[in-house]
C-alpha positions in Angstrom: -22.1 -31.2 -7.4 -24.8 -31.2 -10.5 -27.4 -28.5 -9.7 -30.5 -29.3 -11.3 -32.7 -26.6 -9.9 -32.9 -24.0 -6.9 -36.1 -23.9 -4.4 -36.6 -20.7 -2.2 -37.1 -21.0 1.6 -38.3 -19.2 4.4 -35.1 -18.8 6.1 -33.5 -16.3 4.3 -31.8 -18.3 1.6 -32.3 -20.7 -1.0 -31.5 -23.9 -1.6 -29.6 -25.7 -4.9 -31.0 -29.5 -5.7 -28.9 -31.9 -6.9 -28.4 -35.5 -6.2 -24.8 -35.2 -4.5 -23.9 -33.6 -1.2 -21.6 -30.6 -2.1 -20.0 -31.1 0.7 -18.1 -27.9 3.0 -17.4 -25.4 0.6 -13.5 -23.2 0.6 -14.8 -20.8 3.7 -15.6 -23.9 5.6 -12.3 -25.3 5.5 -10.6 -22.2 6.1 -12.3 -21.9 9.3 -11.9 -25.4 10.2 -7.9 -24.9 10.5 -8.2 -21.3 11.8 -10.1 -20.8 14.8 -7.9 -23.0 17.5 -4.8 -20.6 16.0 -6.7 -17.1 16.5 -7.8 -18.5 20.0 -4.2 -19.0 21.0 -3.0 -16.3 19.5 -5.6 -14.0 21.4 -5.0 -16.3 24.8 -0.7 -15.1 23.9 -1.7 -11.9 23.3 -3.0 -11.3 26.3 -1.4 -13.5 28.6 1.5 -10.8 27.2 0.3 -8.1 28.3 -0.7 -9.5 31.8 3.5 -10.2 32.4 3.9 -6.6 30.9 1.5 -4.6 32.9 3.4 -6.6 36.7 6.5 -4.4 34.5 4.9 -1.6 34.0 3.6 -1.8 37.9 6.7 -2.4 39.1 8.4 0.4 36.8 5.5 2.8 38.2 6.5 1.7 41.9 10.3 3.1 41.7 9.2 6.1 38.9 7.8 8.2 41.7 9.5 10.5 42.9 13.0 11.6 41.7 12.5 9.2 38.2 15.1 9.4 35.9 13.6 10.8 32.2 14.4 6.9 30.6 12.2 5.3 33.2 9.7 8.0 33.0 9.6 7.6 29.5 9.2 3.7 29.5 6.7 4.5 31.7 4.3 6.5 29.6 5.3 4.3 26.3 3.5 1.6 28.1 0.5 3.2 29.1 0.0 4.1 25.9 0.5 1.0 24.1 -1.1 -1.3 26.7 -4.8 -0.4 25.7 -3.8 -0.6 21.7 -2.7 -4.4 22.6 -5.2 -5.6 24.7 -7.8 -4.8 22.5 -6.4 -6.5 19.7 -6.2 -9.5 22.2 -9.9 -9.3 22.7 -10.5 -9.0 18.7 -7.9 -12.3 18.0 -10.5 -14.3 20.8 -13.6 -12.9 18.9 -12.3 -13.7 15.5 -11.3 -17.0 16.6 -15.3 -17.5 18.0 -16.2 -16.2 14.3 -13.9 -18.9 12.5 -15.4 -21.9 14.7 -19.3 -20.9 14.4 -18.0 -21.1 10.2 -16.8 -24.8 11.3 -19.6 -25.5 12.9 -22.0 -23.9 9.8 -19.6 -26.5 7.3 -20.3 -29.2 9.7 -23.7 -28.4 9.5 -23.9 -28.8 5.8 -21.5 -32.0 5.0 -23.8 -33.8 8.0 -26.8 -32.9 6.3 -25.8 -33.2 2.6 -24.6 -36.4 3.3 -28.1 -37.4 5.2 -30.2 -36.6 2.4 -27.6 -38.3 -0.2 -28.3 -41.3 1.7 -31.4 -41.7 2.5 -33.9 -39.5 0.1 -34.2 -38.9 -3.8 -32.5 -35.7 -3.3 -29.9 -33.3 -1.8 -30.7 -29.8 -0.9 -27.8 -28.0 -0.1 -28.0 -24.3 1.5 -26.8 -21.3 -0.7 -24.8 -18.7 1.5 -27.2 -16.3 2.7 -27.1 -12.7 3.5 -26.3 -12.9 6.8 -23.6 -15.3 6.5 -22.0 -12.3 3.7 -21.9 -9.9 6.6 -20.8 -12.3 9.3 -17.2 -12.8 7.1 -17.7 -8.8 6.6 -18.3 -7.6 9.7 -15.6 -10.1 11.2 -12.9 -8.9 8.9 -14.0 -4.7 9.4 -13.3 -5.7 13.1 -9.8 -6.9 12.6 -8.9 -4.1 10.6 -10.2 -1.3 12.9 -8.5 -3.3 16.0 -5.0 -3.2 13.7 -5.9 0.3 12.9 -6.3 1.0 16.3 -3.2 -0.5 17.4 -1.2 1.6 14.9 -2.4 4.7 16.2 -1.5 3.7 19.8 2.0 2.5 18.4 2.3 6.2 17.1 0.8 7.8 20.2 3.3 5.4 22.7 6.5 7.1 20.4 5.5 10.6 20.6 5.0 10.1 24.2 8.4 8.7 24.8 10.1 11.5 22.4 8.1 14.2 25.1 9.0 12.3 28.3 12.8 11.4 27.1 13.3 15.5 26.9 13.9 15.4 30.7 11.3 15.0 33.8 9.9 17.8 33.6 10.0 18.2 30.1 11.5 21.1 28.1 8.7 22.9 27.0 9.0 23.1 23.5 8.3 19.4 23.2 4.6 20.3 24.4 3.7 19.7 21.0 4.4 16.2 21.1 2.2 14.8 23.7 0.0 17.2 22.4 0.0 15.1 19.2 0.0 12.1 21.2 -3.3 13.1 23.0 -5.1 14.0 19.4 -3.7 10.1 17.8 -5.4 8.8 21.2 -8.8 10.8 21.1 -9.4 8.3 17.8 -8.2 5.5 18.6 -10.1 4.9 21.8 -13.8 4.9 20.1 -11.9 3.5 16.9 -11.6 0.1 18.7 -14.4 0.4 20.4 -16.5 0.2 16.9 -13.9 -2.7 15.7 -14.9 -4.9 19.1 -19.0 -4.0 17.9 -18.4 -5.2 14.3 -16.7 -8.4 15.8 -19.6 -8.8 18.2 -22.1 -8.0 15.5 -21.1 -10.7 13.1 -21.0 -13.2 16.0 -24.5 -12.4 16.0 -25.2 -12.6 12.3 -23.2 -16.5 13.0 -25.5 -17.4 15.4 -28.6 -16.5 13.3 -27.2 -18.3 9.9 -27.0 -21.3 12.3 -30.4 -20.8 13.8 -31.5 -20.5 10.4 -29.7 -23.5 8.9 -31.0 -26.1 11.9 -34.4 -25.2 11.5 -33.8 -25.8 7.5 -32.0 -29.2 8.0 -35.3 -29.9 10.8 -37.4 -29.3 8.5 -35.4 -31.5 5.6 -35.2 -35.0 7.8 -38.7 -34.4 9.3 -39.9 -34.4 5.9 -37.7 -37.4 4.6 -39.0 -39.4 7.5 -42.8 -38.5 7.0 -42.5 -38.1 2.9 -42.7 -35.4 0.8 -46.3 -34.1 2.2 -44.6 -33.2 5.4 -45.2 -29.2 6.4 -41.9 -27.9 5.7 -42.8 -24.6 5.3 -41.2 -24.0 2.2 -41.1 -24.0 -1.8 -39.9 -23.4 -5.2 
């Protein structure tokens, strides 16, 4: 695509002018190929840790009383790492949501682009806008602070096994060890907590680009239908 000039709208972003559609640009088609695999993957994780938690209920059901320190210690491993996993679950479902409102933003702008190639004297193709920058930021904060969180529950979950695998009850100078465990844990609960905001923030910032964008493109074949001295509301 030949830019020949930029106009300014009221939607947050501008616009580049050329007489070809650009087409979807690299984030588009990244998207495109990645949001039915995050959505399975998140649909896996946590059709996972469904089978695992009929384990863990069973497990619980012949623990209690006269548990041997092994199963005691599976036990607690378990609990610990459950939360860690299902939340990450959660985060692969949300991210996979992100990547297909980014599909549906590309769709947005090769349907358009190739509207106005077509059938007026010029293309105006959307620049990425703010919002769109902190959709793909916010999205990939969240899936590092649900990862981050998972680590810490992964650390918690072996600390809790070395204290229960001392014996049932355990010796007492392994206190220190679910002591640690309990400290790892008192982060990482609000830890994903702010990961599943982030993801459900930029979700937000998605569905406003696209907001955005539709009104634009409204505005672009109501004034290609009418001529040029349609209201579009906007200007160089």
């Amino acid at each position: 695509m030949s830019t020949t000039a930029t106009a300014k709208t009221p939607y947050g972003f501008s616009v580049n002018i050329s007489r070809k559609a650009s087409g979807e640009t690299f984030i588009h088609k990244v998207a495109n190929y990645m949001w039915l695999p995050m959505l399975a993957m998140g649909v896996m994780v946590l059709a996972g840790t469904f089978i695992v938690g009929i384990f863990q209920a069973d497990l619980a059901s012949g623990t209690f009383p006269g548990s041997d320190a092994g199963d005691r210690a599976n036990l607690e491993t378990l609990k610990v790492l459950q939360p860690g996993i299902i939340f990450v679950g959660v985060a692969l479902l949300l991210s996979g949501i992100s990547f297909l409102l980014a599909s549906v933003l590309g769709a947005i702008r090769w349907a358009g682009g190739e509207m106005q190639e077509k059938h007026a004297g010029e293309v105006q193709t959307p620049r990425m806008p703010w919002t769109a920058w902190a959709f793909l930021g916010l999205m990939m904060m969240g899936m590092m602070l649900e990862f981050a969180s998972l680590g810490f529950h992964i650390y918690a979950a072996v600390q809790a096994h070395d204290y229960y695998i001392k014996g049932v009850p355990p010796a007492a100078d392994a206190t220190h060890l679910l002591g640690r465990a309990q400290t790892v844990l008192a982060y990482a609960a609000p830890l994903r907590m702010v990961g599943i905001g982030f993801l459900l923030a930029g979700i937000v910032a998605a569905l406003y680009t696209i907001g955005n964008v539709l009104r634009f493109q409204f505005d672009r074949v109501t004034e290609i239908i009418l001529g040029p001295t349609a209201p579009t509301g906007y200007g160089s």
